[in-house]
Structure formats: C-alpha cells, structure tokens
ZAMARGU-4260 file (C-alpha; in steps of 0.2 Angstrom, whole numbers, plus 5000, padded with zeros to 4 digits):
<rodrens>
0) 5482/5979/5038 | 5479/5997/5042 | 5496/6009/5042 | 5490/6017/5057 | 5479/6010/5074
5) 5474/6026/5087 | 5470/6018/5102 | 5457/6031/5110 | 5444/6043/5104 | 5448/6058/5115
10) 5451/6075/5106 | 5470/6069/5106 | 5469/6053/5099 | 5455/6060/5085 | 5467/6076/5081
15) 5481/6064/5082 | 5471/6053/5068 | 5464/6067/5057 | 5481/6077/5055 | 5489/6059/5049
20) 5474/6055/5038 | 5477/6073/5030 | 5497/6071/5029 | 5495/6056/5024 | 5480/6053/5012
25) 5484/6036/5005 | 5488/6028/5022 | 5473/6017/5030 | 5471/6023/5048 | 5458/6017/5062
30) 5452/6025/5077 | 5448/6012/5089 | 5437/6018/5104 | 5428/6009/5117 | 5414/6020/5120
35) 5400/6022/5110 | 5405/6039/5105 | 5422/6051/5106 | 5424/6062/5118 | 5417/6054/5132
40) 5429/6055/5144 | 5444/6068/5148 | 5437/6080/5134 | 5419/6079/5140 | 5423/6084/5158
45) 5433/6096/5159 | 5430/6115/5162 | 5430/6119/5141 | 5444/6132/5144 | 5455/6139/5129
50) 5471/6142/5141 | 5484/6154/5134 | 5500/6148/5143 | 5502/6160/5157 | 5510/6147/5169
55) 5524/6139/5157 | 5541/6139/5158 | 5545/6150/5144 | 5555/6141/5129 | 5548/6126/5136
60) 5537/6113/5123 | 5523/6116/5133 | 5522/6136/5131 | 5524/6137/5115 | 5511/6123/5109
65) 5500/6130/5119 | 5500/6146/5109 | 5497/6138/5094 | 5484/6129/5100 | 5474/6145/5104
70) 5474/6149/5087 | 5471/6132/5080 | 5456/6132/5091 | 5447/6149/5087 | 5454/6143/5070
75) 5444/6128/5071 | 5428/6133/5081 | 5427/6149/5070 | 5427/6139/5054 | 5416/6123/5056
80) 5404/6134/5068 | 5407/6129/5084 | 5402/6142/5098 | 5419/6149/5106 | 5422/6166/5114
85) 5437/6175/5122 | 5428/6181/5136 | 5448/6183/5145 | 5455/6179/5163 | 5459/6189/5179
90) 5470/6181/5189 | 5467/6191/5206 | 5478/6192/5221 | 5472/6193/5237 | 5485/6197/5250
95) 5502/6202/5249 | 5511/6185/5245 | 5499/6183/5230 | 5502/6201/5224 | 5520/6195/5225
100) 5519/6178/5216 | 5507/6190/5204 | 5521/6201/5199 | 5532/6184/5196 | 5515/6178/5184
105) 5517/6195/5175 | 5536/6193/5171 | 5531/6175/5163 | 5519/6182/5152 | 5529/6193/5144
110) 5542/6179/5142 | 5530/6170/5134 | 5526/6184/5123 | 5506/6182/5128 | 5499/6199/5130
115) 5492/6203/5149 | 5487/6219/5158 | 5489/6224/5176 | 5475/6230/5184 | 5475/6239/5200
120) 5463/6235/5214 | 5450/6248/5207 | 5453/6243/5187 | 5448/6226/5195 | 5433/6230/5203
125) 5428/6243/5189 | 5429/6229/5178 | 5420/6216/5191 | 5410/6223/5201 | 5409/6206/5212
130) 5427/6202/5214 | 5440/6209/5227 | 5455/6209/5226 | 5474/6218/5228 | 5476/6218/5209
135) 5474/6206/5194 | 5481/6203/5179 | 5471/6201/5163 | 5475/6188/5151 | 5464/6193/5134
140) 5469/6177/5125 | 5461/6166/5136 | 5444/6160/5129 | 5431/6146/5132 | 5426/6132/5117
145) 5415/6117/5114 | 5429/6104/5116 | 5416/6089/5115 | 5407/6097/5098 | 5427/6101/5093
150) 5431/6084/5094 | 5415/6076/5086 | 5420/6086/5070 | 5438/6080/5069 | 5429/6063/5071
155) 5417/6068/5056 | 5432/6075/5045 | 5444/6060/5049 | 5432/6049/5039 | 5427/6058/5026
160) 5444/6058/5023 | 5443/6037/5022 | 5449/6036/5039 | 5440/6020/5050 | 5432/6026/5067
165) 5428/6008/5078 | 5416/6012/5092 | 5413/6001/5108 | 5428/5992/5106 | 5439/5990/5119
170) 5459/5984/5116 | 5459/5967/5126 | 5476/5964/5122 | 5493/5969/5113 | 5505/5956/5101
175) 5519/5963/5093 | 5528/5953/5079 | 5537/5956/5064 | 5532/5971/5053 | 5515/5972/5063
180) 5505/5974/5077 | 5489/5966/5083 | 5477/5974/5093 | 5462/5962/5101 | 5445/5974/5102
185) 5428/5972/5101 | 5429/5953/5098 | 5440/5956/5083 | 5459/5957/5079 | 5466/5970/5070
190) 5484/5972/5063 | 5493/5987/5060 | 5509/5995/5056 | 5512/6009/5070 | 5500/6012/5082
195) 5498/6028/5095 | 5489/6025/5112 | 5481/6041/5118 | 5473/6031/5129 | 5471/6048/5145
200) 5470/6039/5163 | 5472/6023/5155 | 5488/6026/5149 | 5500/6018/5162 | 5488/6002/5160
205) 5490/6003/5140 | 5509/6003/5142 | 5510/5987/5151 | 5498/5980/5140 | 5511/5984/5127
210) 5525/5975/5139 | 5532/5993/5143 | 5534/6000/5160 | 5530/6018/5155 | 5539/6023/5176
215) 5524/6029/5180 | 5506/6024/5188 | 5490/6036/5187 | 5482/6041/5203 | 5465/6048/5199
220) 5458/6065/5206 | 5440/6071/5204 | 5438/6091/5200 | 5420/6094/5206 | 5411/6111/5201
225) 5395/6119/5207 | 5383/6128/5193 | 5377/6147/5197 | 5359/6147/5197 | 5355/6155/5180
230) 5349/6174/5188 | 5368/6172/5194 | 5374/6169/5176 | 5379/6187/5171 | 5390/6188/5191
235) 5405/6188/5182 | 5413/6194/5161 | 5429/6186/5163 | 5436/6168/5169 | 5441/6175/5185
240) 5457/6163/5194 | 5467/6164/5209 | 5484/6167/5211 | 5491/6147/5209 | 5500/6141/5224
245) 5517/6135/5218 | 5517/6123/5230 | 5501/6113/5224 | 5496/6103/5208 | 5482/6113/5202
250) 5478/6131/5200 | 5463/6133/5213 | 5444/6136/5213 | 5439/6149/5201 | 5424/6155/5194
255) 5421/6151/5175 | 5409/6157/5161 | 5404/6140/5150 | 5400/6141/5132 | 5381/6139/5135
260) 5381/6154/5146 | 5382/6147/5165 | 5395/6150/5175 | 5402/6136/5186 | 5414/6137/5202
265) 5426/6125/5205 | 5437/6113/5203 | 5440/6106/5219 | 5456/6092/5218 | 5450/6079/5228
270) 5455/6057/5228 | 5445/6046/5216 | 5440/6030/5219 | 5439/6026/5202 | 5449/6032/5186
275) 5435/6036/5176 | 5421/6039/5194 | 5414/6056/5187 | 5400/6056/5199 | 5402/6058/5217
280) 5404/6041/5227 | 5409/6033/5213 | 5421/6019/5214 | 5429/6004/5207 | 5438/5990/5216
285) 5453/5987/5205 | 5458/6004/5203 | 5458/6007/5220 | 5467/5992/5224 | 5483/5997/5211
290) 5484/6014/5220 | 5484/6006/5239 | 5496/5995/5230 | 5507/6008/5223 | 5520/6017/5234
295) 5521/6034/5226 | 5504/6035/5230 | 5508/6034/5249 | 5524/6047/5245 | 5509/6060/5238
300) 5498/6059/5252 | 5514/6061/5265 | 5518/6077/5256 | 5501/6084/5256 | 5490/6076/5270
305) 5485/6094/5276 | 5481/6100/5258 | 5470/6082/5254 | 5459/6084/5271 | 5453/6102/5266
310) 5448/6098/5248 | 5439/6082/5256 | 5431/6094/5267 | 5427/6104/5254 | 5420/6092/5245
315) 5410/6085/5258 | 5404/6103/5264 | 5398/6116/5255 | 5402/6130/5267 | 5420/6127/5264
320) 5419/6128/5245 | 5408/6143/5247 | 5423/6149/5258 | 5438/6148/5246 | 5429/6155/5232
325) 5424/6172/5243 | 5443/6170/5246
</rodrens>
C-alpha cells in the first residue's frame, strides 16, 4: 500500500509529489499519470510566463504564493539548468479609461510589495520602439521559464528520491473503504492511504468519481497564439500586456518573448469543443454534451454573448486578431 497516490502528472501534481517525497522520505508515494509522459497537458500549453502577482488582491493566498513562486522558479530553473530569463512586462494603456484603470494597477503593485515603474508615453516608446501607447507600467519581476523541462525534472528528482511515477495509466475508478483507498489505472488496482487529484480540466470529473460534488463543472476555452516570423523575433524586449478589462475573465492579447527566442501574439479566449481540443476544430462529443447539459454554462454565454462572438471572430479571421494587437 503506498502512503500517498497523486492523480495527475502536471507540474502541480509532480511538485505536489516531490515536496511530500522530500518531507516525507520514508513514506511510499506514486504518481499516477495517463499520458505517456508529464507535462502534457495544462503545463505544455501554456504561454511559459513567470507572472509576478500584479492583478491579486493584496493579502490574498493568491498574491503572496505567487511571489514565492517567482523565486522558487528562477530558484529552480537557475540550479538544475533550465533556460529562464526576466525579460519584464509593460502593461500599456491605450486611452484614457486604461490610463485610469493603470493608475488603480499601480496602487496594487505597491500593495503587493512587487516592484513596478511608471513609464510615461515617451519612456515607453524609448524603451519599445514598436508599441504605442498613453504610458505603461513595468513589472521587472516578471520573467519566462521552460515549465515543461521544469516539470520533467521534478519528475526526475521525485524518483530518485524512491518515489513511483505510473505512465499511461488512467484512473478508471475510485473505492473508498476503511483505512484505504483503491484506485483502478492502467488495468491494475492500487491502494493507498491519502490520495490528491491534480487532475487540471478533469478535476470536476475526478470529484464525482470520488462520489463528491465539487459545485462546480469546467467549461473549456482555447487560448490560440500566432508565432512572429523569426526576422520579427527581436520586435519586442519585454512581455508587452494590455491594460486587463475588469469585466472580462482573462487579461487580453499580448505580445510575449518564448524561452527559445520567438515571440508569440495571443491568447485569444475562445469555446472549446473539447476539454483537452488543443488544435483548432478539435472536438469531442461527451464534453460537449456535459457543457449543453450544464446551465451555468448557458448563464456564461447570456452574460457575455458580445464579448464570445468577437473572440470567435477573431479566431476565425485574422484581420481581427491583427487588429486588437495594433490596439
């Protein structure tokens, strides 16, 4: 019997196993993944940002892990050799009602004890020459980092330590009885004492496995970027972001440096058809029916039909991304 069962091989569920397997060296822990390697999912597609808290509430959880996973990162990265760098990000207002919501950005910086510098519009445009804007505010902290490579090495570390890792092995199903718990994966059963699902866009599908109803349902969207061609790669020195929109659920298209020195622009926030539908047109037919199915879903799109049919538009035109980012 194993003390400790991590469902999921993403970069939480690996950290979340290493760090035990560390506290806890005589404890027998498991990773249990269903890809054929971690990573795969959630911390293989994202935009590999090292975000320094700008857009907490200040004294929330949220702010202040996020500090201390900037230097746990760069920590990390700098001492198992994984490429990183703290290129910093300008947020750059573009009107009036974004210098105004820029100011309020500002104030939460310094709440949050994260070092930023307002920029005037001719400090911005000394600093990039290709951006416009009414001011900015530059956020040093902020960096980029191999989150894949990252995760592959905790992986590495969390068994040399003893720990298990169990690829291509999905959890089938969930039996809780006295003083365990057995997991069905990969055509085996395992028992363990505790187990911790980190389990990303699955996670509301996990719970009820586990006979819980976490009061929740995922509703997937698709961030979609567009890669610079490589003369462009040197167009920007910072991660350059709009002023967020209150309003909306994500912080809007921006222009980001990669760790392997292209710059992408994006994301968009558009409906998926599938919980895990990375390319476009992807789909899957029992995702989409639990979403139809579900009326929050319905609620969500009410509250922002207008906002939905222009990232759709966006996603389906080019000339409208191309748009927003000259924005």
């Amino acid at each position: 019997m194993y003390d400790y069962a991590i469902i999921g091989g993403g970069i939480v569920g690996v950290s979340t196993a290493w760090q035990l397997q560390q506290r806890l060296p005589d404890s027998r822990i498991i990773i249990i993944e269903k890809e054929a390697g971690v990573g795969r999912h959630q911390t293989g597609h994202n935009s590999g940002v090292i975000h320094a808290g700008v857009y907490y509430q200040p004294g929330s959880m949220k702010a202040r892990f996020c500090k201390v996973g900037v230097e746990a990162t760069i920590k990390f990265s700098e001492e198992n050799n994984i490429p990183y760098e703290q290129c910093g990000k300008l947020l750059v207002a573009t009107n009036a009602a974004e210098h105004a919501r820029m100011e309020a950005l500002l104030e939460r910086c310094h709440e949050n004890a994260i070092a930023c510098t307002r920029l005037s519009a001719d400090e911005l445009k000394e600093r990039e020459p290709h951006i416009t804007g009414t001011g900015a505010i530059l956020v040093a902290a902020t960096g980029i980092a191999d989150y894949p490579a990252i995760c592959r090495k905790m992986a590495e570390k969390f068994e040399a330590l003893g720990g298990i890792l169990l690829l291509s092995s999905a959890v089938t199903s969930v039996r809780e009885t006295a003083g365990q718990i057995t997991l069905r994966a990969g055509g085996q059963e395992i028992a363990a004492r505790h187990v911790i699902a980190c389990t990303g866009v699955m996670a509301d599908r996990m719970a009820k496995m586990m006979g819980i109803d976490a009061g929740f349902r995922v509703v997937p969207f698709r961030g979609e970027y567009y890669r610079l061609p490589s003369e462009k790669s040197n167009i920007v020195q910072h991660l350059i972001y709009p002023i967020p929109n209150p309003e909306l659920p994500f912080l809007g298209v921006h222009l980001t440096r990669m760790i392997d020195g292209s710059v992408t622009v994006g994301p968009n926030a558009v409906l998926a058809f599938a919980r895990e539908g990375y390319p476009k047109g992807s789909f899957n037919l029992r995702d989409i029916a639990e979403m139809v199915g579900y009326g929050g879903f319905w609620k969500l799109m009410r509250a922002n039909l207008k906002t939905g049919a222009v990232e759709m538009k966006n996603s389906l035109m080019k000339a409208g991304y191309l748009e927003l980012c000259r924005k």
